[in-house]
C-alpha positions as CSV (number, residue, x, y, z in Angstrom):
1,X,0.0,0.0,0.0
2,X,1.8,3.3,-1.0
3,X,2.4,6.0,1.8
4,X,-0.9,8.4,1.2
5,X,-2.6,5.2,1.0
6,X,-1.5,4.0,4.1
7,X,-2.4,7.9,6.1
8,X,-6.3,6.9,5.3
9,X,-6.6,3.1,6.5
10,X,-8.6,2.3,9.3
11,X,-8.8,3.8,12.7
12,X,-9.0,2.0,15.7
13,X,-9.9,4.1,19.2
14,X,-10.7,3.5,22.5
15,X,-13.4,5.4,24.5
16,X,-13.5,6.9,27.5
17,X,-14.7,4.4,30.3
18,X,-16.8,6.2,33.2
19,X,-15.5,5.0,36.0
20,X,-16.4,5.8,39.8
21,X,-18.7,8.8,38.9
22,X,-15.1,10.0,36.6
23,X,-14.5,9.2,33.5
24,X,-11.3,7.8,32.5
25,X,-9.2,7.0,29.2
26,X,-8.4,3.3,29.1
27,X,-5.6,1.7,27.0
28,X,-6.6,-1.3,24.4
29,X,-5.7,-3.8,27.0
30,X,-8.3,-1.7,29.6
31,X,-5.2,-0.2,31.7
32,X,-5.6,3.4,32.6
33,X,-3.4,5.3,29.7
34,X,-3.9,9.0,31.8
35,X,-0.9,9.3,33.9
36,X,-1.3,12.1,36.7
37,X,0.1,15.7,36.1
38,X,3.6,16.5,36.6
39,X,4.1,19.2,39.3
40,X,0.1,19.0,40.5
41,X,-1.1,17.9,43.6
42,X,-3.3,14.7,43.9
43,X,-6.4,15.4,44.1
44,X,-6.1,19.6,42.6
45,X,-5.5,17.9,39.3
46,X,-9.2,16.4,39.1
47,X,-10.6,20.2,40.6
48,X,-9.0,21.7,37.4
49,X,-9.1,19.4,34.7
50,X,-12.2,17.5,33.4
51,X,-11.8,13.5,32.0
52,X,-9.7,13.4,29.6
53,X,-10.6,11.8,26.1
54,X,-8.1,9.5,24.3
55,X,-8.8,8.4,20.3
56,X,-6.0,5.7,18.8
57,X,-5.6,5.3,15.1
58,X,-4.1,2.8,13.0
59,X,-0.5,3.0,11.9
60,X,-0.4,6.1,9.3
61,X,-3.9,6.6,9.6
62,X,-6.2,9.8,10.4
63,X,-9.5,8.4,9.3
64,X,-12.4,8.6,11.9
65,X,-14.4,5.3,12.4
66,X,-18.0,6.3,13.7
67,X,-16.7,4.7,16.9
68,X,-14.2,7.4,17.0
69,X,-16.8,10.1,15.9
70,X,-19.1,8.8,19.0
71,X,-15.8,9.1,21.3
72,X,-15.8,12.7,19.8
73,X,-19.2,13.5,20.7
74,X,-19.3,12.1,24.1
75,X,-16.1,14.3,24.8
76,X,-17.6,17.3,23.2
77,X,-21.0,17.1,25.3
78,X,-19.0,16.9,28.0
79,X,-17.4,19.9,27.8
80,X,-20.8,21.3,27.2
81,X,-22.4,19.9,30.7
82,X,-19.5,20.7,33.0
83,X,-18.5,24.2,31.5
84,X,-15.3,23.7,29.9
85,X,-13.6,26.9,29.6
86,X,-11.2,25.2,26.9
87,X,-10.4,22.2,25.3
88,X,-7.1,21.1,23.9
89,X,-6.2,18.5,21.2
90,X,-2.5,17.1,21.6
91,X,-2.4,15.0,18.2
92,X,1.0,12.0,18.6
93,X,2.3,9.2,16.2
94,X,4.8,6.8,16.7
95,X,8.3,7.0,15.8
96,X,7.7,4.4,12.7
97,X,8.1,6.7,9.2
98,X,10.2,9.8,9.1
99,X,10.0,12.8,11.9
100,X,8.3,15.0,8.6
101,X,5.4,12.5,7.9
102,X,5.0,11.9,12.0
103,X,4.8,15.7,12.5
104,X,2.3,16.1,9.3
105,X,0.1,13.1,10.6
106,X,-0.2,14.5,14.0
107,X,-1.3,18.3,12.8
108,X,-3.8,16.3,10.8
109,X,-5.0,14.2,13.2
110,X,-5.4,17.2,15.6
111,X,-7.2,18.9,12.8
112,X,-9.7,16.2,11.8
113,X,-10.1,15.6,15.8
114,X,-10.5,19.2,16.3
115,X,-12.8,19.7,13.2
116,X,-15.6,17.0,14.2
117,X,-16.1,18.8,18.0
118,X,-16.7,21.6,16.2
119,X,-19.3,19.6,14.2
120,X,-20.5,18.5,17.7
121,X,-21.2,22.3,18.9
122,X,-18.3,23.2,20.2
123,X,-16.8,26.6,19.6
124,X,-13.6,26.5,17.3
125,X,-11.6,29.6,19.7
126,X,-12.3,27.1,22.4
127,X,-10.0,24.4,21.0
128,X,-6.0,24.6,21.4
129,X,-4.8,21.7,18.7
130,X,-1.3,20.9,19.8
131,X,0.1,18.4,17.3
132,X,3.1,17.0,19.2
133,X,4.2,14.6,16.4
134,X,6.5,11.8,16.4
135,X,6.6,10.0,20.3
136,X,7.9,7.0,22.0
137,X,10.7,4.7,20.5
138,X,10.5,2.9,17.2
139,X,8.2,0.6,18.8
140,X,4.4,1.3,16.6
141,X,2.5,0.2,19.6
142,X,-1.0,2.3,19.5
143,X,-0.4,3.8,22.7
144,X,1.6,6.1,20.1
145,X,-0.9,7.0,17.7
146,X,-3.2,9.3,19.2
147,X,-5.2,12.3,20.3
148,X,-5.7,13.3,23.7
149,X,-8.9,15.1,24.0
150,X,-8.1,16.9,27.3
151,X,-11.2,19.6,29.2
152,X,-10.6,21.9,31.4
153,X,-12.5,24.2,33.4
């Protein structure tokens, strides 16, 4: 399959899981993929931030599933219920391909991502898309292709 081919295969995603009255990201093997905050307190990190969303995608691949869409929506009523003051989109792939495509993939992923909660009501000045690009080793696990739907208040 030829490169461009390849960017528009498939995505695969996991949903948010409410868990304990708090929703929470879970990887493909149902371990917890949110780690805590650097530099916050337990506990002051749930007070400012809201769930936090996480979409995975196939290798090369920015295509939203209507899985992914419904991960989207949930993510985007959300942030509608609990008065999110802003939402940011941090867009990764994994270190397979070169550091140009990874980058490229990620601001499209972050786009397309960005795009559909916009699509769900949400306003476009309240989304931050941070396409962080290429992460993790060479390793194409899907814990390194993703977008991190993050709310906060």
């Amino acid at each position: 399959m030829s490169g461009l081919g390849r960017v528009f295969c498939v995505a695969l995603l996991v949903s948010a899981v409410a868990a304990g009255g708090e929703a929470r990201a879970q990887s493909p093997s149902g371990s917890p993929a949110a780690a805590p905050m650097a530099g916050v307190p337990a506990g002051a990190e749930a007070k400012s931030q809201l769930p936090r969303f996480l979409v995975y995608f196939n290798e090369f691949s920015a295509y939203l599933s209507p899985r992914a869409k419904t991960i989207i929506a949930k993510a985007a009523k959300e942030a509608k219920e609990n008065g999110a003051k802003s939402i940011t989109v941090q867009a990764r792939a994994s270190a397979t391909g070169t550091v140009q495509t990874n980058k490229y993939l990620a601001m499209t992923r972050a786009s397309i991502v960005a795009d559909e909660l916009e699509a769900d009501g949400v306003e476009p000045a309240m989304v931050e898309q941070q396409p962080i690009g290429q992460t993790g080793s060479s390793d194409p696990s899907v814990f390194n292709r993703r977008v991190d739907i993050v709310l906060h208040r």
